[in-house]
N, C-alpha and C positions, 0 to 999 in steps of 0.2 A: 853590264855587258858591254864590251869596250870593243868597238869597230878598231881595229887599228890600235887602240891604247894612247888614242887623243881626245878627240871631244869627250869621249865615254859617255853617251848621251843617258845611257842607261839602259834596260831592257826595253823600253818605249824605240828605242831607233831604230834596234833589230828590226823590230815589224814596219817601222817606214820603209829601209830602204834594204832588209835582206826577208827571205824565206829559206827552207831548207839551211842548206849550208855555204849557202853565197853570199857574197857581196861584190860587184862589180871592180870595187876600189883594194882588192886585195894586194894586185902589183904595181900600186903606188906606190912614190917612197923609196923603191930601190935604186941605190946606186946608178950613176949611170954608165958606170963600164959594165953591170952588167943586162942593160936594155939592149937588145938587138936594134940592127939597123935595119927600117923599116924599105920593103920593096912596093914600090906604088906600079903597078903596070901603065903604059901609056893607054888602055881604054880608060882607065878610072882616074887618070890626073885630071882632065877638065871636068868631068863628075864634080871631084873634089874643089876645084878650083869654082867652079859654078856655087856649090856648100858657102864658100866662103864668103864670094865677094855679095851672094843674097844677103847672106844675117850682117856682115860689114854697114850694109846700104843701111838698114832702118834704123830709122829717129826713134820709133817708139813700136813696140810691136806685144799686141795678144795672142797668147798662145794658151789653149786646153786641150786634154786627152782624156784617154785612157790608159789605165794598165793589165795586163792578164799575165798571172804564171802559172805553170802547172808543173808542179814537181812530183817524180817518184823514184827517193833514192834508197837503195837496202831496205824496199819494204815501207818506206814512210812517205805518204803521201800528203800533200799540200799545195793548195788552189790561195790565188794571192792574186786580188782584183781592187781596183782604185781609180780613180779621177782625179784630175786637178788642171786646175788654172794659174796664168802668172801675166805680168803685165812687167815689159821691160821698158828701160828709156835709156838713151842713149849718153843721159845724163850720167850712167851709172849705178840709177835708184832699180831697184827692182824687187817683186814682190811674185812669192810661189805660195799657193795654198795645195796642198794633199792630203786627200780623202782614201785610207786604204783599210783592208782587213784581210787577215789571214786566216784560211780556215784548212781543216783535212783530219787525217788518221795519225797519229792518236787527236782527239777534237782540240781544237787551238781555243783556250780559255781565256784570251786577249782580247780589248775591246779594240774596237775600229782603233786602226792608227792614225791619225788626223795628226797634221806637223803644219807649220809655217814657217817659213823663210825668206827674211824680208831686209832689205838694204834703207833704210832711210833718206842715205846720206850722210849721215852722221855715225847711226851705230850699226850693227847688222845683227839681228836675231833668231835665234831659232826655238818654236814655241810647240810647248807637246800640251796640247789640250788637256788629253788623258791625267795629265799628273799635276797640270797648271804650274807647269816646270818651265823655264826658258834660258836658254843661254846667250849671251851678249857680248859681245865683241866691238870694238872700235873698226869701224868701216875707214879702207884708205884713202886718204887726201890724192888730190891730182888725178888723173886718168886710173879708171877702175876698169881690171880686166880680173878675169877667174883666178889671175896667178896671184894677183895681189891680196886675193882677199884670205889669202894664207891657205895651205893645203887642207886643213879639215874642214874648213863654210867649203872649199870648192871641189870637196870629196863629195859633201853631201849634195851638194847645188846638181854635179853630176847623176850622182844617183835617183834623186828625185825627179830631175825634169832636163835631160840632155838639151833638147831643143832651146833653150833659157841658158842653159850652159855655154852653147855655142855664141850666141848673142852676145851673152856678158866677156867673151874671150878674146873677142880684141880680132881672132884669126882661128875663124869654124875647121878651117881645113888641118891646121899643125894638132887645135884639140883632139880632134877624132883619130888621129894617128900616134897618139902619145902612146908611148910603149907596146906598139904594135908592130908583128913580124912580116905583113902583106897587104896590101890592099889591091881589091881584084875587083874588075868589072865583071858581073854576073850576069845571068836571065833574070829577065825582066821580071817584076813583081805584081803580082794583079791584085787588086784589092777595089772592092763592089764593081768588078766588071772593067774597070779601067788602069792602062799595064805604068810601069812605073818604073825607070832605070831604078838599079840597085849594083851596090856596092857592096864587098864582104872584108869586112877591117878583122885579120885575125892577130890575135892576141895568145902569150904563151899559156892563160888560164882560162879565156875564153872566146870566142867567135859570134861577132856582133854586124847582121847584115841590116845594112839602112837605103827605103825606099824611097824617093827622092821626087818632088812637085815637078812635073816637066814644065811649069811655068815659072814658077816663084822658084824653084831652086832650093826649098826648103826642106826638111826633112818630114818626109810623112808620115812614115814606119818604120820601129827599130824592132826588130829580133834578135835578141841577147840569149845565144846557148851559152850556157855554164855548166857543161857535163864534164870536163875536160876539168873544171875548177873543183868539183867535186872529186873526181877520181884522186887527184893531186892532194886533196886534203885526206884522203882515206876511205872513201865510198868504194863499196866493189861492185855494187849495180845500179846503173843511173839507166833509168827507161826513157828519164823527161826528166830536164833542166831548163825550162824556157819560158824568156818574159817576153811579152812582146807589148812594144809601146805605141799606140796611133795618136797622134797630134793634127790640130786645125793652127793655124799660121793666118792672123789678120794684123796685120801692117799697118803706121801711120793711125793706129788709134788714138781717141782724145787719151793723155796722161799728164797729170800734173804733180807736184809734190805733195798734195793733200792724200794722194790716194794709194803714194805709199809711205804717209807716217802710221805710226805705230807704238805706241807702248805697255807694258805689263798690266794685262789684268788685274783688277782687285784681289790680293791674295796670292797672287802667283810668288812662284820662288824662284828663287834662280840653283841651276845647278850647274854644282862646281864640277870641272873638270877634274875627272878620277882618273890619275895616272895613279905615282906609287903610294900616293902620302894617305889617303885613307887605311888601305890596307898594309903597309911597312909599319903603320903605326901599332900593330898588332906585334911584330916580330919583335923573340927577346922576353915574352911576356905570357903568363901563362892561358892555354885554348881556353875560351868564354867558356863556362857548364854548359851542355847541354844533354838530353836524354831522349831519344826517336824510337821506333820500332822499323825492324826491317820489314821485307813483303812476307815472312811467316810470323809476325808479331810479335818478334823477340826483340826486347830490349837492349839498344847500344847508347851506353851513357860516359861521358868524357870519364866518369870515373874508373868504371869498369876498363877502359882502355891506358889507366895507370898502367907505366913501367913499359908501353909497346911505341914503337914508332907507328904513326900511320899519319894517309892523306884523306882531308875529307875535298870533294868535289859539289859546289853548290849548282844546279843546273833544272832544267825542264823540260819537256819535250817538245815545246814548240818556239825554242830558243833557236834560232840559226847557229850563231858560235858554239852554243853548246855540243849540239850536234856534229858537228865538225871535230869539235874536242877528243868528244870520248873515246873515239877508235885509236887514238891516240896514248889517253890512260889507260883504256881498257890493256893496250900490251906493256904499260909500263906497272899495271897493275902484276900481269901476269907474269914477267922479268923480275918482280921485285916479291914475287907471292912465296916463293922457297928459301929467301933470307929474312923473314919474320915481319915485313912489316904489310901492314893492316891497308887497307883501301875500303874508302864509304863514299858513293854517288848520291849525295841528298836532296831528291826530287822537291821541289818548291809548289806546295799548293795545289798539286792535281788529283784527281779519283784513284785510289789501288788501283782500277782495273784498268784504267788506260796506260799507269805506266809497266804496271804488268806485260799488259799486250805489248806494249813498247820493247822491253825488255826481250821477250817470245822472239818477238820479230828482228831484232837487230841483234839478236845474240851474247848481246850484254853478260860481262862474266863479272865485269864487279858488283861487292853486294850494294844493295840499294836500298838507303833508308828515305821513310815517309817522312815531309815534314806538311802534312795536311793545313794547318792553321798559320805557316809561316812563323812563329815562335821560335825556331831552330834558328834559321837564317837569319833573321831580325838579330838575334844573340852573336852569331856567327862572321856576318856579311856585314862590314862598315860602310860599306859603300854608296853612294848616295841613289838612295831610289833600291836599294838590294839591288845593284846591277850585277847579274849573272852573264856567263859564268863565271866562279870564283871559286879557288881549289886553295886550301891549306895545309901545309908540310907539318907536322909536330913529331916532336922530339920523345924519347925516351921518358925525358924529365918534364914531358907535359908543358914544355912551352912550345908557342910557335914560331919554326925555325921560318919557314918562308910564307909568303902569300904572293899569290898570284890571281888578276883579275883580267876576265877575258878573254880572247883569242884570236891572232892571227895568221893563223896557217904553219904559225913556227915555233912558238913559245914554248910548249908542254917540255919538249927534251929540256929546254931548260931548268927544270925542275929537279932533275937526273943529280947535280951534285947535291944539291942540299936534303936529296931524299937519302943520299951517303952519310950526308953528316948527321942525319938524323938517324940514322941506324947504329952510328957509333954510339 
């Protein structure tokens, strides 16, 4: 499951740093002729200016929180609650740990998501407990700021721990405004009885208001609505799209380089970055066998689908990109259903009855096969760790014309020619 269709950390990341159908970092990356230019109003320039020159000032700074989300979009609801700690220096070493787990309707079958993110100095990694997976990268030489550390460690670094983000950026005030349409001075924020300037940084896919230390300058509460991100990808009822993050800020703590080295557990593997080449390596070649039953227990087998074009879609329901996806196939399903070709959503690993309910509930018109044991996908999905979502195009002649892993907000219509070429 590829955030972006960079790190593709795997299905493990989703659950760090997305639930529902969001991700923060979706309007990254574009162009910049098309970023709006950002209005800052004069109540909220020294706000922001105060942002800055605080995380500027420290040598070495602890920071822990919390996270809370509560999402209810088309009927699917999902609660996403976490802690973590980080410890920065000004050296440029710095270390985040996150403690999270997803849970709701249909029930989320994912273990706690636990990640590390940690800068040595030398190398930078990011480590998923769950799978005893890590990824590794060479950390930049000379002055380390968020930009250097290349846009996906500073997609994630973002996602997981803002307050840490701004620290490590060299200049708190240009981050928070990166691709953003306003920044407004707001009503004040109360939080346990004590009021708190607040600012509202809006953005084209979402609106992120941060409560601000009237001492330290620090950031003490963000509220990240993502309803507006949802609709944009295909939601048509969002009730509740909202994270909210509280952090404690303790400055000038002891930090030395001991305490952020770091390396690979016994056992651990590393995982390769899934862009095209696991799954291209498919295309040209004919679909793996496989054999599933749909939700009234009728058999659908690569065989039986001799002679027909169709798409299979690998996915779950407690996948954020996936979710996002579907309403996407689901119309390219049904645009392509009166010129002969075939459509299967092959659910990974969950109970009938929950994706059933799923199904009830979001309306789902493509059919949907079980693959209870994982065995389908395993045969199917190249991908390292089965990173879902992952949908492949086949041909007449039983080979696979395309594969596609992932999802980011735009991909799917891409699929549109090669499901042409596969119908010839």
């Amino acid at each position: 499951m590829l955030i972006r269709r960079k790190l593709a950390l795997g299905l493990t990341l989703v659950a760090i740093i997305a639930v529902g159908i969001a991700t923060i970092s979706y309007t990254r990356g574009e162009p910049a002729t098309t970023q709006p230019e950002v209005v800052i109003s004069p109540q909220a320039r020294p706000l922001l200016d105060q942002v800055r020159d605080a995380y500027a000032s420290v040598k070495t700074l602890g920071i822990k929180g919390t996270v809370e989300g509560h999402f209810d979009i088309d009927g699917v609801q999902n609660e996403k609650s976490g802690s973590f700690t980080a410890l920065y220096s000004s050296t440029g070493q710095f270390r985040s740990d996150m403690n999270e787990r997803i849970t709701g309707n249909p029930a989320a079958t994912q273990p706690d998501a636990d990640s590390m993110l940690c800068n040595t100095g030398d190398k930078i990694y990011l480590y998923l407990p769950s799978s005893n997976r890590f990824v590794m990268v060479d950390s930049p030489k000379g002055k380390v700021t968020l930009d250097s550390l290349g846009e996906d460690v500073a997609d994630v670094l973002r996602n997981q721990n803002l307050a840490l983000a701004l620290a490590v950026s060299g200049d708190a005030a240009n981050e928070l405004i990166q691709d953003a349409i306003s920044v407004q001075r707001v009503d004040d924020v109360k939080i346990d009885g004590q009021s708190y300037a607040a600012i509202e940084v809006t953005h084209p896919r979402y609106d992120i208001t941060l409560a601000i230390e009237p001492r330290t300058h620090f950031i003490r509460r963000t509220v990240t609505d993502l309803s507006k991100n949802a609709k944009l990808m295909g939601a048509q009822i969002v009730k509740s799209a909202v994270l909210t993050t509280d952090f404690v800020h303790t400055p000038a703590v002891p930090a030395d380089s001991s305490q952020f080295a770091w390396s690979p557990p016994p056992g651990a593997q590393p995982l390769v970055a899934n862009d095209s080449g696991a799954g291209s390596a498919m295309e040209g070649k004919p679909v793996p066998a496989f054999t599933l039953e749909d939700l009234s227990g009728k058999e659908v087998s690569s065989e039986s689908l001799k002679g027909s074009a169709y798409v299979l879609d690998i996915w779950a329901t407690w996948c954020g990109p996936c979710l996002a996806s579907l309403p996407h196939l689901d119309q390219m399903y049904k645009d392509y259903q009166g010129k002969g070709l075939k459509f299967f959503a092959i659910d990974e690993q969950e109970a009938k009855g929950d994706v059933e309910k799923f199904v009830s509930d979001t309306k789902l018109t493509i059919p949907v096969l079980l693959d209870p044991d994982g065995k389908g996908g395993a045969a199917l999905n190249p991908t390292p760790d089965g990173a879902i979502p992952f949908t492949i195009v086949v041909g007449k002649d039983g080979n696979v014309v395309k594969t596609q892993a992932g999802y980011d907000g735009q991909n799917d219509d891409g699929l549109r020619p090669f499901i042409e070429a596969a119908l010839k």
